[in-house]
N, CA, C and O of each residue as an XYZ file, in Angstrom:
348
protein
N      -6.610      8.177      8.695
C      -6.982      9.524      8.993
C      -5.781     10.460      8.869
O      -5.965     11.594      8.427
N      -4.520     10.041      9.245
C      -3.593     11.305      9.307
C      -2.948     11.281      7.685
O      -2.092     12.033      7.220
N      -3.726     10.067      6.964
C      -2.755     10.563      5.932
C      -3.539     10.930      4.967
O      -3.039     10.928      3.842
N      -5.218     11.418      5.139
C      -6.189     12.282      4.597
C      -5.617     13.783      4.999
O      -5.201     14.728      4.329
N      -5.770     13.582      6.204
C      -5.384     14.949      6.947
C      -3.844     15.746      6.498
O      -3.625     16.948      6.643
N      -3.027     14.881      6.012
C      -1.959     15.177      5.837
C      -2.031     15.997      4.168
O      -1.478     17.018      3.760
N      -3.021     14.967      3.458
C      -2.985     15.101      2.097
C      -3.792     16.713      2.495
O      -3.091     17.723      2.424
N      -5.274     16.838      2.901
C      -5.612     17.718      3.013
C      -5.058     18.817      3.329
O      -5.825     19.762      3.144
N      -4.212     19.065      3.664
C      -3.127     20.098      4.273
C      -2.077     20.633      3.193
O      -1.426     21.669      3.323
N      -2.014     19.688      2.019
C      -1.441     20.202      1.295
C       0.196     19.538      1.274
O       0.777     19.389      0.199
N       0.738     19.227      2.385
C       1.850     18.550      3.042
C       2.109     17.552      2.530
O       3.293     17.308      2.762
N       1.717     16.891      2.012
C       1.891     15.087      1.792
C       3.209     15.329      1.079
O       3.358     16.226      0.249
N       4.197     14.439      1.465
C       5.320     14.077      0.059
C       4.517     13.896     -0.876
O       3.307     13.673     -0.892
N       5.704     14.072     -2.102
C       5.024     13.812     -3.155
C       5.470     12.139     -4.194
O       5.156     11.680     -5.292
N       6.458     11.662     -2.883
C       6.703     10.348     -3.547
C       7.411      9.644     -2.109
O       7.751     10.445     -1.238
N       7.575      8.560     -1.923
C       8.200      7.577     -0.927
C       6.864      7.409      0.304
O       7.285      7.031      1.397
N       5.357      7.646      0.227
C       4.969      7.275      1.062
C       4.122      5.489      0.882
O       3.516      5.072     -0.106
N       4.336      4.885      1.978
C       3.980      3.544      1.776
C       2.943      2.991      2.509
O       3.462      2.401      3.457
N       2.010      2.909      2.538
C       1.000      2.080      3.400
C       1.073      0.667      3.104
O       1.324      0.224      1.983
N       0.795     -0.193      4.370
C       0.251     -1.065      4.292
C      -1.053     -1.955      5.206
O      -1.226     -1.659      6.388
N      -1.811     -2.906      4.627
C      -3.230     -3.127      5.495
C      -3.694     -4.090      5.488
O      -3.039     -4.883      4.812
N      -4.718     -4.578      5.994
C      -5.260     -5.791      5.846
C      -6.591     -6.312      6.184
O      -7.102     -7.424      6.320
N      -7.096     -4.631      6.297
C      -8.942     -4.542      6.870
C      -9.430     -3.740      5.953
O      -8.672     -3.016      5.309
N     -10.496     -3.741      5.792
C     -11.269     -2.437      5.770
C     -11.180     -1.058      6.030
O     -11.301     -0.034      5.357
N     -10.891     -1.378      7.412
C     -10.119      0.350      7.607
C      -9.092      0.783      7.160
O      -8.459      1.777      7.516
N      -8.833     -0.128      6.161
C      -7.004      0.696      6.054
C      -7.519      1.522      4.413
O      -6.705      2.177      3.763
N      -8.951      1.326      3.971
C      -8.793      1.624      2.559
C      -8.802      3.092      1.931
O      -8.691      3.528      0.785
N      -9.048      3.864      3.648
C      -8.817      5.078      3.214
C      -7.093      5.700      3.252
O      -6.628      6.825      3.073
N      -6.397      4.216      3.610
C      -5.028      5.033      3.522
C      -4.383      4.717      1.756
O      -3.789      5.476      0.990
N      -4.796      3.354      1.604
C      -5.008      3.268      0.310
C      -5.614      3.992     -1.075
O      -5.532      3.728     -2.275
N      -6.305      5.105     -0.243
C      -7.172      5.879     -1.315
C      -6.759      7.257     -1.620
O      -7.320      7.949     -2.470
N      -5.707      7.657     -0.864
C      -4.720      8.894     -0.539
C      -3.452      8.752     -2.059
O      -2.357      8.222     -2.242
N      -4.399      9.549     -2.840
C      -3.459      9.818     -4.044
C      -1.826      9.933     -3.893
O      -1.242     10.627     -3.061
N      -1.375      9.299     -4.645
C       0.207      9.155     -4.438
C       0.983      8.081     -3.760
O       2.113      7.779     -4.143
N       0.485      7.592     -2.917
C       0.509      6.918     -1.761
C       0.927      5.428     -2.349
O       0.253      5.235     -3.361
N       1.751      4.368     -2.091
C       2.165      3.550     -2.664
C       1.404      2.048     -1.585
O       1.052      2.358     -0.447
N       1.285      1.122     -1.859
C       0.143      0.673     -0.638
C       0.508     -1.242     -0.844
O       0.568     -2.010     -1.804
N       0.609     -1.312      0.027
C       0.694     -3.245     -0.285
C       0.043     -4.030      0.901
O       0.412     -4.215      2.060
N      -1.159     -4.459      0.129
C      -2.398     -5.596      0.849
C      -1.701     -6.883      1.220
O      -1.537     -7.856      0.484
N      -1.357     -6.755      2.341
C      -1.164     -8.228      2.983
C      -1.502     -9.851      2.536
O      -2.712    -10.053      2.437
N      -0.948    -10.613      2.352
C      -1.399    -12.057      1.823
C      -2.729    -12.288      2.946
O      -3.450    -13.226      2.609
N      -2.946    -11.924      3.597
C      -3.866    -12.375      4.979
C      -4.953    -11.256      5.306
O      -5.372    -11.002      6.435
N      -5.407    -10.518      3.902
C      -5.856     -9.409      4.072
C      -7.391     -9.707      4.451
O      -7.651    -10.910      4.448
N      -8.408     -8.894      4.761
C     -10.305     -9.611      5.036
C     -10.303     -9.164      3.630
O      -9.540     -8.534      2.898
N     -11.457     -9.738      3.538
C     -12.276     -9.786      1.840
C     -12.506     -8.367      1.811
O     -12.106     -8.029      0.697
N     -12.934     -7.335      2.422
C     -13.203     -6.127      1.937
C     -12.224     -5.635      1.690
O     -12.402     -4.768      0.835
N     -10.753     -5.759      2.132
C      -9.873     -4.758      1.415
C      -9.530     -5.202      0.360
O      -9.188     -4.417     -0.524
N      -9.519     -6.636      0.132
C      -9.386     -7.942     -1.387
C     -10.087     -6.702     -2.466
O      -9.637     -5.946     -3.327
N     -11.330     -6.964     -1.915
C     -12.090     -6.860     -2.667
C     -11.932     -4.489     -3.461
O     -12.390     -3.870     -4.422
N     -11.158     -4.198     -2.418
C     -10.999     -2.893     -3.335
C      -9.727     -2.712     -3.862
O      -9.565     -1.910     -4.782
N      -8.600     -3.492     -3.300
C      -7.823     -3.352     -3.784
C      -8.008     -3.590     -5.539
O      -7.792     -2.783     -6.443
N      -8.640     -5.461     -5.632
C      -9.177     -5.734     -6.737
C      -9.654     -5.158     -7.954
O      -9.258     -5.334     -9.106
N     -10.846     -4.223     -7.368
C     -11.380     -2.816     -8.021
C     -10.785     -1.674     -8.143
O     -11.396     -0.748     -8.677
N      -9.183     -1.463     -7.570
C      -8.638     -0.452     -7.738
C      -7.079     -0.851     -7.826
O      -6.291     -0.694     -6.893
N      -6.772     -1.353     -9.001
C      -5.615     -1.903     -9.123
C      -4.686     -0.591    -10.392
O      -4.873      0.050    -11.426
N      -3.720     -0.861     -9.388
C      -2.699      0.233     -9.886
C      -0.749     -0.064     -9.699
O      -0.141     -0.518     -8.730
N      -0.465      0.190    -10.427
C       1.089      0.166    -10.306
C       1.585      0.271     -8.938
O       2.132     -0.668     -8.361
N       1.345      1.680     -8.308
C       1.334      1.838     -6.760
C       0.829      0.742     -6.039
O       1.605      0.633     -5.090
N       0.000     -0.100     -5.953
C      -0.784     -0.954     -5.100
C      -0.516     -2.703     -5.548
O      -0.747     -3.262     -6.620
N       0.014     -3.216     -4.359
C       0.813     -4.312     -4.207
C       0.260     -5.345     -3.539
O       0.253     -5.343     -2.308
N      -0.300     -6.405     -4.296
C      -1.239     -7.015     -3.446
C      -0.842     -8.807     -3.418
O      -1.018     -9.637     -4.310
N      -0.113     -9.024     -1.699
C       0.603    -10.443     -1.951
C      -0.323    -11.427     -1.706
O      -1.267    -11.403     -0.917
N       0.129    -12.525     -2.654
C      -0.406    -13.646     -2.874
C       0.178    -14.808     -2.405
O      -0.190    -15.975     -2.532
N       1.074    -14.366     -1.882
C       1.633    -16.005     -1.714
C       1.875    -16.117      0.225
O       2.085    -15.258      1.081
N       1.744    -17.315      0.263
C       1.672    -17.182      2.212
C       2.734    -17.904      2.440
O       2.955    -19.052      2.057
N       3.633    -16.953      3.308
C       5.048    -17.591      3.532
C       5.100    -17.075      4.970
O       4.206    -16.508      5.599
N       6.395    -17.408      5.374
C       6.682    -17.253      7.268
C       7.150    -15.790      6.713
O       7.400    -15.405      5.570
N       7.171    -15.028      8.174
C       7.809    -13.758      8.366
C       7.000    -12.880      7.339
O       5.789    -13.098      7.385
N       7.450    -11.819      6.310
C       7.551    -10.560      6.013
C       7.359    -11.113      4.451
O       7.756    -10.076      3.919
N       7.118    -11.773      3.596
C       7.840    -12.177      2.681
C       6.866    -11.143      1.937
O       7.509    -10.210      1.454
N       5.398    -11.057      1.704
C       5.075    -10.192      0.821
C       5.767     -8.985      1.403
O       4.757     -8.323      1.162
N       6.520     -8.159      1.915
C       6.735     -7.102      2.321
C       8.486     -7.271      1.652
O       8.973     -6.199      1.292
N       9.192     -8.258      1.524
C      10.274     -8.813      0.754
C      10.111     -8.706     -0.695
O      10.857     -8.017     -1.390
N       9.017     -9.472     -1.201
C       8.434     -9.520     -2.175
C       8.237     -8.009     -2.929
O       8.821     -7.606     -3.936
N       7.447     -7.465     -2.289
C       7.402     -6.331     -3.159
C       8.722     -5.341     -3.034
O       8.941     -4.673     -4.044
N       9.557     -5.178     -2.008
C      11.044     -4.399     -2.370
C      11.475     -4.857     -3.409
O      11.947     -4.126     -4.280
N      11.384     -6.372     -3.544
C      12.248     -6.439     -4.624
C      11.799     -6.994     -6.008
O      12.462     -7.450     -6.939
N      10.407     -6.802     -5.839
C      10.333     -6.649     -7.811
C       9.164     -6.004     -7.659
O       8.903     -5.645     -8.808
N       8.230     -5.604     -6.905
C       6.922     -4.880     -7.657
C       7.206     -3.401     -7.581
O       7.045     -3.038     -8.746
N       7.480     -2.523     -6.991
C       7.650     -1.266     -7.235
C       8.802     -0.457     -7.218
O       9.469     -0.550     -6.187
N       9.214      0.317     -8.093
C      10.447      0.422     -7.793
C      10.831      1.944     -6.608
O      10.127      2.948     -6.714
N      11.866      1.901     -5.671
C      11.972      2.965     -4.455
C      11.825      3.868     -5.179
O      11.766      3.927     -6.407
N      11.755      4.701     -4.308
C      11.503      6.374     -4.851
C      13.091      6.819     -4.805
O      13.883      6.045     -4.267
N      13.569      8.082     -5.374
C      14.604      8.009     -5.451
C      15.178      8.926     -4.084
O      14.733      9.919     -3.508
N      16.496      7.988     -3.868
C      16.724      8.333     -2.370
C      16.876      6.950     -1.778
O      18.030      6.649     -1.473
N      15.923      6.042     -1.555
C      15.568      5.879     -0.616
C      15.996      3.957     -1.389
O      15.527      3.557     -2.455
N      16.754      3.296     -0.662
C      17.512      2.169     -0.951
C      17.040      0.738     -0.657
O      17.761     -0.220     -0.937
């Protein structure tokens, strides 16, 4: 919601914002143009399933099941590259 609301407003950056999710509910943060987004290895089938249907450069979807953070490792360091600034 705040990052509809945010977009709606006109406000949104226009690069470095990152979501991430692993329900259903998260697919409207995923659906917020610009917005860079990475689906959890442990995500429910409905967000699978749109990420799936809405696959994009921005949108990062881990596959592999490891301890700790690793899809969140994973994608810093090879699926998208930072926005500039930001290290």
């Amino acid at each position: 919601m705040a990052c509809r609301q945010v977009d709606e407003a006109g406000t949104a950056p226009k690069d470095g914002v990152m979501v991430c999710g692993d329900s259903g509910n998260d697919i409207e943060l995923f659906a917020v143009p610009g917005v860079r987004g990475c689906m959890v290895v442990n995500a429910h089938p409905e967000l699978r399933k749109w990420c799936d249907a809405h696959r994009s450069p921005a949108l990062f979807q881990a596959r592999t099941a490891s301890l700790m953070a690793a899809g969140m490792l994973h994608l810093r360091n090879t699926a998208l590259p930072p926005p500039p600034g930001v290290y």
